[in-house]
mmCIF file as gemmi writes it, N, C-alpha and C atoms, coordinates in Angstrom:
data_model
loop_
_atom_site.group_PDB
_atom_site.id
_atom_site.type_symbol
_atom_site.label_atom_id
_atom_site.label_alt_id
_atom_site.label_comp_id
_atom_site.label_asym_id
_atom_site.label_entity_id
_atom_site.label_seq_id
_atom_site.pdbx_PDB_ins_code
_atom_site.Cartn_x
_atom_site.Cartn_y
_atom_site.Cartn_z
_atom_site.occupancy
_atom_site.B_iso_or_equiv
_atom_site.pdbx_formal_charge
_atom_site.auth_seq_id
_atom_site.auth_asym_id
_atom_site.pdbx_PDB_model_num
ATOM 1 N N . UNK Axp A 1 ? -3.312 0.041 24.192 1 0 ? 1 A 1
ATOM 2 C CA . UNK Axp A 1 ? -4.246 -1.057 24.23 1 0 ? 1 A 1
ATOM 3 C C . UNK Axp A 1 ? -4.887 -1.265 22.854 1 0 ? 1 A 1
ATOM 4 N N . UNK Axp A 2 ? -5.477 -0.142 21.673 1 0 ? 2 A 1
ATOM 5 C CA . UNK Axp A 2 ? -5.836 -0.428 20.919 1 0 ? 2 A 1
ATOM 6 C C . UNK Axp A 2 ? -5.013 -1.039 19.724 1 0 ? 2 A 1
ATOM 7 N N . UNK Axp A 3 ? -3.538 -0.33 19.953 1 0 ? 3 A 1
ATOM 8 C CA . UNK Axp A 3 ? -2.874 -1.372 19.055 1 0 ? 3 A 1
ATOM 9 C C . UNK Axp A 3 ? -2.672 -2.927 19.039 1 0 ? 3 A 1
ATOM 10 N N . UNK Axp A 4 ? -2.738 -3.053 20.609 1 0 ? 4 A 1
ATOM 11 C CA . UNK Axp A 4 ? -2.349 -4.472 21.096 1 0 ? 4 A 1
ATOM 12 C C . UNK Axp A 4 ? -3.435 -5.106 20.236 1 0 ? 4 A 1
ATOM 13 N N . UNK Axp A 5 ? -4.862 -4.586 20.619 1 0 ? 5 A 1
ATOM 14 C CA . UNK Axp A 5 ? -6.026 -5.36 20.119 1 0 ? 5 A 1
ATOM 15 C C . UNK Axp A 5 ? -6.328 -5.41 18.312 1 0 ? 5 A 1
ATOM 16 N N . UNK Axp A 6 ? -5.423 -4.451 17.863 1 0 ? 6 A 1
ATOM 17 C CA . UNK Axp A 6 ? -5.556 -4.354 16.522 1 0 ? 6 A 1
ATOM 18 C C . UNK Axp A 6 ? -4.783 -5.649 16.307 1 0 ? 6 A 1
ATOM 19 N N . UNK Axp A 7 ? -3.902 -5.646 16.509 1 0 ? 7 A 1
ATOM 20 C CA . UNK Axp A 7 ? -2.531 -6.579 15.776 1 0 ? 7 A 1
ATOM 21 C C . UNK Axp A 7 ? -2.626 -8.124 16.445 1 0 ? 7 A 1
ATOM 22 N N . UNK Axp A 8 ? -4.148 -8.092 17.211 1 0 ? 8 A 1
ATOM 23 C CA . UNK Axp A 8 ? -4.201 -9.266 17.749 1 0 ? 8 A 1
ATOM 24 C C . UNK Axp A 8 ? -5.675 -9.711 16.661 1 0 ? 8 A 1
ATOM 25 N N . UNK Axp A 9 ? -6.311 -8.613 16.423 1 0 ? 9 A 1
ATOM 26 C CA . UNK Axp A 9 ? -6.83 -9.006 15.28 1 0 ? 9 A 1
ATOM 27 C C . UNK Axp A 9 ? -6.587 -9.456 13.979 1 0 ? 9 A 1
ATOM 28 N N . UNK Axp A 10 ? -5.643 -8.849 13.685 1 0 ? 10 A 1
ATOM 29 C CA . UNK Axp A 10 ? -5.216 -8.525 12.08 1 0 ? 10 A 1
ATOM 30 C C . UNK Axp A 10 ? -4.745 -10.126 11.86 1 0 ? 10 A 1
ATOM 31 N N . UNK Axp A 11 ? -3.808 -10.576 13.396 1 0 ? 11 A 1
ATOM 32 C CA . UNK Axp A 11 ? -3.46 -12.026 13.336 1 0 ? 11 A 1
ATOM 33 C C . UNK Axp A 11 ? -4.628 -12.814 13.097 1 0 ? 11 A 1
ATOM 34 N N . UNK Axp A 12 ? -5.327 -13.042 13.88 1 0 ? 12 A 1
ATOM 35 C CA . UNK Axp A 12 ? -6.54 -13.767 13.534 1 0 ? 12 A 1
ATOM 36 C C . UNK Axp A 12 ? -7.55 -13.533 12.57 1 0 ? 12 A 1
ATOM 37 N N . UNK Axp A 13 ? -7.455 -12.815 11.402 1 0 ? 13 A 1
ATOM 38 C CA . UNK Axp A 13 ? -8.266 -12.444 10.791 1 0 ? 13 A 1
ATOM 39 C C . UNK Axp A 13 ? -7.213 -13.637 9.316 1 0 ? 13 A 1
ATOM 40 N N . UNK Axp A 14 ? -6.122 -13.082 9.48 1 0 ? 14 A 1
ATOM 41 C CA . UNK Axp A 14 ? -4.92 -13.524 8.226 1 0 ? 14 A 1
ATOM 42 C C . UNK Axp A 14 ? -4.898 -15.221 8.755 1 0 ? 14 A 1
ATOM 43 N N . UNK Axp A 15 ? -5.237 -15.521 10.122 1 0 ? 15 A 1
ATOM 44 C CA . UNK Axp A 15 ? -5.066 -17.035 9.958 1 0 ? 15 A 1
ATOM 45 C C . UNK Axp A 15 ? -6.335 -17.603 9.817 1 0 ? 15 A 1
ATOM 46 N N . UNK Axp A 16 ? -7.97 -17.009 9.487 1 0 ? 16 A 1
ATOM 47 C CA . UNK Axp A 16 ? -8.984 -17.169 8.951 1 0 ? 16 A 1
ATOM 48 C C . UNK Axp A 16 ? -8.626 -17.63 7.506 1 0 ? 16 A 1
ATOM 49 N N . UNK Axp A 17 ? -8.179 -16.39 6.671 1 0 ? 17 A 1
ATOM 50 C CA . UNK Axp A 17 ? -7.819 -16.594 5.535 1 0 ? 17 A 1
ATOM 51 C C . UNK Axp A 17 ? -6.927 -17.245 5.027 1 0 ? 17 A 1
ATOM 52 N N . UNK Axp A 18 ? -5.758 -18.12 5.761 1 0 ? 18 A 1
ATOM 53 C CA . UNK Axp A 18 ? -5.374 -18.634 5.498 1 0 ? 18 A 1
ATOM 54 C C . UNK Axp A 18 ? -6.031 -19.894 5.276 1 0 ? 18 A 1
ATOM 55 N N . UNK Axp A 19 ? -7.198 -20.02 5.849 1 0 ? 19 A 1
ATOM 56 C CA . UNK Axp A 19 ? -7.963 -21.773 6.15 1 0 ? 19 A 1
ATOM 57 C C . UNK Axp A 19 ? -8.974 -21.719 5.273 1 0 ? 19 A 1
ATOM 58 N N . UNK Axp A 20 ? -10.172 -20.294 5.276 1 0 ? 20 A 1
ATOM 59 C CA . UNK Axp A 20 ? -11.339 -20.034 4.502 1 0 ? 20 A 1
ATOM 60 C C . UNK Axp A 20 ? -11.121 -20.743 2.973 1 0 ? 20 A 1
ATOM 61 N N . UNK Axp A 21 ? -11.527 -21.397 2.684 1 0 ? 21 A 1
ATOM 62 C CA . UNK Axp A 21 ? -11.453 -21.374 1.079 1 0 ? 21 A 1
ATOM 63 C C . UNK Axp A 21 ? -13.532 -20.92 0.584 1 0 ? 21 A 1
ATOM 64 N N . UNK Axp A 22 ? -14.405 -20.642 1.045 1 0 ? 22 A 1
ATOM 65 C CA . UNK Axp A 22 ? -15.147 -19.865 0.798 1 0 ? 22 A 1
ATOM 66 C C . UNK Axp A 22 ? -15.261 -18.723 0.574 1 0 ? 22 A 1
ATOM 67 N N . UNK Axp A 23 ? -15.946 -18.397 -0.738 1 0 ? 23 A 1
ATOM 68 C CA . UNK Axp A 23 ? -15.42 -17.256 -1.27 1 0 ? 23 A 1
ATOM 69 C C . UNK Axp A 23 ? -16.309 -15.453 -0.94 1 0 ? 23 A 1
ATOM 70 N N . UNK Axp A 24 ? -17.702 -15.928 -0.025 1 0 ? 24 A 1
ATOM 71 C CA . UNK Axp A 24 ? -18.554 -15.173 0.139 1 0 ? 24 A 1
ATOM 72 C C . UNK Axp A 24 ? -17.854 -14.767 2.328 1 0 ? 24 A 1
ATOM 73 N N . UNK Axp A 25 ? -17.169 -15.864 2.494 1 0 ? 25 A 1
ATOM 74 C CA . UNK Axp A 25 ? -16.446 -15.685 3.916 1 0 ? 25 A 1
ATOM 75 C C . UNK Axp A 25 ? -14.964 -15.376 3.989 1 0 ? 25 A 1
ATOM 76 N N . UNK Axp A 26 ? -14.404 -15.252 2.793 1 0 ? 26 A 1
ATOM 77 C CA . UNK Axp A 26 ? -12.923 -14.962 3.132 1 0 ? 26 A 1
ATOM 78 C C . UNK Axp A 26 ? -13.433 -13.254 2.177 1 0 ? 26 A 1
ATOM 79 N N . UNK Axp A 27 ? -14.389 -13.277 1.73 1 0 ? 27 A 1
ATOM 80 C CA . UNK Axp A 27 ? -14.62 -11.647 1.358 1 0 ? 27 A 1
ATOM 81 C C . UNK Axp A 27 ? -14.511 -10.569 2.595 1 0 ? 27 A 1
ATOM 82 N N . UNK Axp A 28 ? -15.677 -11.291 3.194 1 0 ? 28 A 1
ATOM 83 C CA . UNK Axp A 28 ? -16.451 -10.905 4.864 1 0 ? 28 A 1
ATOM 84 C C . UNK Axp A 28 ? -14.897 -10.377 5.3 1 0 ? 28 A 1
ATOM 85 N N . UNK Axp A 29 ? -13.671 -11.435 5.583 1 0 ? 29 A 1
ATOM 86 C CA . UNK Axp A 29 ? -12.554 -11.589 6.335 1 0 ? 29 A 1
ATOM 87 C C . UNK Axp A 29 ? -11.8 -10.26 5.94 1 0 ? 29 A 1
ATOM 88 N N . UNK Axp A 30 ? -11.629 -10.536 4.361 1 0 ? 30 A 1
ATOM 89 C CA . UNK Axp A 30 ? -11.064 -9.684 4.062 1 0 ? 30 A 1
ATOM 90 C C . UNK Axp A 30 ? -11.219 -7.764 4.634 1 0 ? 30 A 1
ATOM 91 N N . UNK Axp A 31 ? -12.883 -7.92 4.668 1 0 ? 31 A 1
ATOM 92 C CA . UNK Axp A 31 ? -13.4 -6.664 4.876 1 0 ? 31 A 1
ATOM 93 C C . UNK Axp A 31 ? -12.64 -6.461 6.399 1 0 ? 31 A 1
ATOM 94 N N . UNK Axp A 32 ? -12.845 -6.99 7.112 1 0 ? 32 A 1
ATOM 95 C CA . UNK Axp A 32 ? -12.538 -7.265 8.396 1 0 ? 32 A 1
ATOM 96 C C . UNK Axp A 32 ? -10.859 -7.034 8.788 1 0 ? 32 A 1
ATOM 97 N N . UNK Axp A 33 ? -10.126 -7.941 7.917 1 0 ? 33 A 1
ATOM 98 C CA . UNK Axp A 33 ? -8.858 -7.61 8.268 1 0 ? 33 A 1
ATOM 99 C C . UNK Axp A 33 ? -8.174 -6.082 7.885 1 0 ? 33 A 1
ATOM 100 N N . UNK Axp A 34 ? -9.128 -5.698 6.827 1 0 ? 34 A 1
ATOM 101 C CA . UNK Axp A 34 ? -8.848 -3.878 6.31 1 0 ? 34 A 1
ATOM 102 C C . UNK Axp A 34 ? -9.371 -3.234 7.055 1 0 ? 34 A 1
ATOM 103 N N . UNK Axp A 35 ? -10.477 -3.571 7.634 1 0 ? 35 A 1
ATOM 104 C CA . UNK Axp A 35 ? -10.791 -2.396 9.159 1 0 ? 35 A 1
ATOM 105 C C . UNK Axp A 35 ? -9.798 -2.167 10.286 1 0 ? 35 A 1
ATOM 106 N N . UNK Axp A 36 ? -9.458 -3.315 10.877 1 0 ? 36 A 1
ATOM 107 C CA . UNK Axp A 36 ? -8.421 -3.571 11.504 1 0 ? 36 A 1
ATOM 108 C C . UNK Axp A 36 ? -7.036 -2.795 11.422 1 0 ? 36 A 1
ATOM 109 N N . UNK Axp A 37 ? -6.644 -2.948 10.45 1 0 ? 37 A 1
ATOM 110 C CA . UNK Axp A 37 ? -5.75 -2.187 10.134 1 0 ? 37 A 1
ATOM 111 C C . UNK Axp A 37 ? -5.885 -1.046 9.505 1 0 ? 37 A 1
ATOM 112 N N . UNK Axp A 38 ? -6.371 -0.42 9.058 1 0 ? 38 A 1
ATOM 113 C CA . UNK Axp A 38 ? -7.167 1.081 9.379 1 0 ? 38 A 1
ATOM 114 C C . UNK Axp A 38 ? -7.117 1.592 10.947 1 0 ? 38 A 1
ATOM 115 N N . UNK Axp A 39 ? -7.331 0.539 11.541 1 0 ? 39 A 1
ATOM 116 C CA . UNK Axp A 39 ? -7.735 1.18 13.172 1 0 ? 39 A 1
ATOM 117 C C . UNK Axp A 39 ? -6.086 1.228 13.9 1 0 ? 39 A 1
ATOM 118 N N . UNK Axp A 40 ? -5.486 0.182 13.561 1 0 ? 40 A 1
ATOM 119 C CA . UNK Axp A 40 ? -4.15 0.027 13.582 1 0 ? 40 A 1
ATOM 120 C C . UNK Axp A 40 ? -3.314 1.004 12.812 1 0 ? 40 A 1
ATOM 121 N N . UNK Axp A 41 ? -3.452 1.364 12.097 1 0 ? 41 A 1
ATOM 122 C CA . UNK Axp A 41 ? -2.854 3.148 11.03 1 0 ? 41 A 1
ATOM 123 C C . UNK Axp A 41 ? -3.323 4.249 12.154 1 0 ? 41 A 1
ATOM 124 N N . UNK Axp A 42 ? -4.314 4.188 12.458 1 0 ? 42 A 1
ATOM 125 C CA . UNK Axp A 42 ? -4.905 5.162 13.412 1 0 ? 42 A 1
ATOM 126 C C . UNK Axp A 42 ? -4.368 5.425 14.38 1 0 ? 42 A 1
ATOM 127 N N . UNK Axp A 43 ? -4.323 4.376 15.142 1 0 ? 43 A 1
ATOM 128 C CA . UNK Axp A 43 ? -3.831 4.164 16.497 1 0 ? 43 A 1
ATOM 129 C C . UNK Axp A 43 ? -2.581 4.495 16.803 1 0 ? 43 A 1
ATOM 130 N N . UNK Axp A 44 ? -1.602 3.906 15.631 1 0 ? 44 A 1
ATOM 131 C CA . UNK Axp A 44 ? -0.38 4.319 15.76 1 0 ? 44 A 1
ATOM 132 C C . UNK Axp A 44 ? 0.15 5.485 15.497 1 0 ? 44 A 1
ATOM 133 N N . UNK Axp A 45 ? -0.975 6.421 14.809 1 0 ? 45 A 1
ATOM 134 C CA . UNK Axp A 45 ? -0.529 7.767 14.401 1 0 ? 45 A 1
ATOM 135 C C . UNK Axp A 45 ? -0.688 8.593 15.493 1 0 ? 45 A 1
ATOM 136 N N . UNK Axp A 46 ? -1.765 7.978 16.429 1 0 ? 46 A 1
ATOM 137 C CA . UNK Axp A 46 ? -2.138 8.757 17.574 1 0 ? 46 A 1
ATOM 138 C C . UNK Axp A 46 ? -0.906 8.964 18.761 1 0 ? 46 A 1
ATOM 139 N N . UNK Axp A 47 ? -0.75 7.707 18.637 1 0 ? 47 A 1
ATOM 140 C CA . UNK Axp A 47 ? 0.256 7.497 19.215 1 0 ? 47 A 1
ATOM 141 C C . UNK Axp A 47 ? 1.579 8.137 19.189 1 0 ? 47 A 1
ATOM 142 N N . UNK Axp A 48 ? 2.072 8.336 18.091 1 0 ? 48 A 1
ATOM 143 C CA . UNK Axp A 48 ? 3.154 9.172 17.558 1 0 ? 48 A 1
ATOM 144 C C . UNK Axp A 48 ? 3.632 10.873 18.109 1 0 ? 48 A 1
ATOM 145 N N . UNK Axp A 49 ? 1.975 10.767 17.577 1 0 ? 49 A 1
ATOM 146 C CA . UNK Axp A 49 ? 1.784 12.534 17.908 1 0 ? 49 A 1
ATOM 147 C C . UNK Axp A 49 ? 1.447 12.929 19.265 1 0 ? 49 A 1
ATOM 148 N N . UNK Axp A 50 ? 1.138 11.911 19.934 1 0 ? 50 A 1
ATOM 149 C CA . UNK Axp A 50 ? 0.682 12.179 21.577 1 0 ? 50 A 1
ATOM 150 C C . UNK Axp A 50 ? 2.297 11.501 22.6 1 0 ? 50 A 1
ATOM 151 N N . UNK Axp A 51 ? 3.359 11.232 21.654 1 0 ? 51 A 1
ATOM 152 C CA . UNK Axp A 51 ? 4.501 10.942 22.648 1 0 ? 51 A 1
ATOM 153 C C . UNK Axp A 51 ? 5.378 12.056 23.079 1 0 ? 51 A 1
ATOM 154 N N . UNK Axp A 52 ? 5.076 13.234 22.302 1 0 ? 52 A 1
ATOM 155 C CA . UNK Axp A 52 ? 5.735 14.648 23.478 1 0 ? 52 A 1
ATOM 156 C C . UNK Axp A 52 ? 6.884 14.739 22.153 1 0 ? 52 A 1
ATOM 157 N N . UNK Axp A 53 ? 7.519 14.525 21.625 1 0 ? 53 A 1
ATOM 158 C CA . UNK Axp A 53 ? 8.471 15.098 21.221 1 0 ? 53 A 1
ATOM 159 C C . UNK Axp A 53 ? 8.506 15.977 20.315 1 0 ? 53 A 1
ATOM 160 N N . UNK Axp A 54 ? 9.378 17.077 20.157 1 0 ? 54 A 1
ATOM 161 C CA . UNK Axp A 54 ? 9.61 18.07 20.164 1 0 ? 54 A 1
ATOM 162 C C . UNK Axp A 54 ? 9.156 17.997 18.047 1 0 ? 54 A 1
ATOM 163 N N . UNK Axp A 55 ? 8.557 18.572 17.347 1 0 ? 55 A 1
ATOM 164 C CA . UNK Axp A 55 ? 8.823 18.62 15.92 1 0 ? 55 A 1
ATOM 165 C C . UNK Axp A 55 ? 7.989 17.526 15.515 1 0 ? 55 A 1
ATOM 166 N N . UNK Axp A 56 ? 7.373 16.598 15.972 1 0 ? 56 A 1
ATOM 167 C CA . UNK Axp A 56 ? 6.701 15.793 15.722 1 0 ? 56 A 1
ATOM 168 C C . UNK Axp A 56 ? 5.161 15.913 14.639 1 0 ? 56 A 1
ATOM 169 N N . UNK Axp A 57 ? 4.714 15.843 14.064 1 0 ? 57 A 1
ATOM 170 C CA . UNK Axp A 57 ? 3.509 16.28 13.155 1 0 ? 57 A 1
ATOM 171 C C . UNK Axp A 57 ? 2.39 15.954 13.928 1 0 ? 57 A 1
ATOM 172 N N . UNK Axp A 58 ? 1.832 16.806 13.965 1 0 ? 58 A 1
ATOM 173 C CA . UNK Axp A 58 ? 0.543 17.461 15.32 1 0 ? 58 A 1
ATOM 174 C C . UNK Axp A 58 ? 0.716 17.655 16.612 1 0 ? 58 A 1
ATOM 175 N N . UNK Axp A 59 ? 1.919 17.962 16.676 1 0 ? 59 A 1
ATOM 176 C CA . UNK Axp A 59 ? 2.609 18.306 17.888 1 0 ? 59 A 1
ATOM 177 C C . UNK Axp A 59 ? 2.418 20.44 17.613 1 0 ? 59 A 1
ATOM 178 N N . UNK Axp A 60 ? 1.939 20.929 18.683 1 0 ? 60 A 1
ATOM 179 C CA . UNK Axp A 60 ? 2.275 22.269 18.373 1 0 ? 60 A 1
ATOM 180 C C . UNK Axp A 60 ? 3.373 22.618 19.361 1 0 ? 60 A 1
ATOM 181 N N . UNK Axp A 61 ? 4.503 23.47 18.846 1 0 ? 61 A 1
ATOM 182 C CA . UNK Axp A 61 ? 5.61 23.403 20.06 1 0 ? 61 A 1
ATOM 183 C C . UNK Axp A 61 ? 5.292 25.056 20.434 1 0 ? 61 A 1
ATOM 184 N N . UNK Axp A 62 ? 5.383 25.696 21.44 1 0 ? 62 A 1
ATOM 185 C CA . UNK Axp A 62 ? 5.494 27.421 21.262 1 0 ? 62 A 1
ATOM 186 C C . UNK Axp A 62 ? 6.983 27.576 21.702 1 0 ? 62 A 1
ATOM 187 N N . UNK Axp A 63 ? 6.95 28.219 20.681 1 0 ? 63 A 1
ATOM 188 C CA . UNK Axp A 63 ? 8.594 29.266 21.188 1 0 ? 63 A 1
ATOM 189 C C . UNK Axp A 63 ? 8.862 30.162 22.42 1 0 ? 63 A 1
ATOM 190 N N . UNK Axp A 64 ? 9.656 30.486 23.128 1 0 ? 64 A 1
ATOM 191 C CA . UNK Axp A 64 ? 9.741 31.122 24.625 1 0 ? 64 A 1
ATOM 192 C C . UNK Axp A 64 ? 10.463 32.344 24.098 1 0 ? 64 A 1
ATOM 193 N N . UNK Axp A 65 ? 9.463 33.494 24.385 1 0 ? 65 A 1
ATOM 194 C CA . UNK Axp A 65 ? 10.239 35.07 23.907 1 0 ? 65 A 1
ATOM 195 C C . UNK Axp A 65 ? 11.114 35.812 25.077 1 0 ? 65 A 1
C-alpha cells in the first residue's frame, strides 16, 4: 500500500511541476516530490527484505546442524 501511495504521489507531484512556473511553489514541490521518493526507496527495500527469500540482505537464514 505504501508504495502504491508513493508512486501515486511522485505522479502528482512531477505533473505539479510540470505546470508550476512559480519559483517559491515548484521549490515547495520539489521538496515534496524528494520525500516521496525517499518513502518509495524505503518501502521498496522493506519490501525486498520481508519477501522470504533465501540470501536476501536483512534476511537472517540459520543453518540446520
Amino acid at each position: 500500500m505504501d508504495r502504491f501511495i508513493a508512486r501515486a504521489n511522485i505522479a502528482h507531484f512531477q505533473d505539479l511541476l510540470a505546470r508550476e512556473t512559480d519559483t517559491e511553489q515548484r521549490r515547495v514541490i520539489e521538496g515534496l516530490l524528494a520525500l516521496e521518493q525517499k518513502k518509495l526507496e524505503i518501502a521498496e527495500s522493506q519490501a525486498r527484505d520481508q519477501s522470504g527469500a533465501p540470501g536476501k540482505p536483512g534476511r537472517v537464514v540459520q543453518q540446520s546442524r
